[in-house]
C-alpha positions in Angstrom: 72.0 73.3 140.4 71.6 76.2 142.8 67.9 76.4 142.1 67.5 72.6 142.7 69.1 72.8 146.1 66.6 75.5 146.7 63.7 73.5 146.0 65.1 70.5 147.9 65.4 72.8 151.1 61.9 74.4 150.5 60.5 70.7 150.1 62.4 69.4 153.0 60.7 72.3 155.3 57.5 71.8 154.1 57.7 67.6 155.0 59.2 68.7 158.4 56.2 71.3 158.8 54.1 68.8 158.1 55.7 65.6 160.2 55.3 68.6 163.1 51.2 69.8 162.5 51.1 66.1 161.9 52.3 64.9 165.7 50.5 68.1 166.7 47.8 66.8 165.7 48.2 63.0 167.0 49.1 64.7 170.5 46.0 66.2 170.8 44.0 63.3 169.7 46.0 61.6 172.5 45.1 63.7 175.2 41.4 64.2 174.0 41.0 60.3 174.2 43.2 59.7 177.6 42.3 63.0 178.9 44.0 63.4 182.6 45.8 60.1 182.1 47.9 61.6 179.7 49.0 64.7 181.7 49.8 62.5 185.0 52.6 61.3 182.5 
């Protein structure tokens, strides 16, 4: 039980990691495509 909860909370880190390079990633992207638009904002 302990070991599962673990897991859980090392999987749960990794999907927020993840969600976070993720909007990283779509910010950039963003700002690449709008360029000084984007930082008027």
């Amino acid at each position: 039980m302990h070991f599962r909860g673990l897991s859980l909370q090392f999987h749960l880190s990794k999907i927020s990691q993840m969600r976070g390079i993720l909007l990283h990633l779509v910010l950039v992207s963003q700002i690449s495509l709008k360029g000084p638009e984007l930082i008027l904002f």
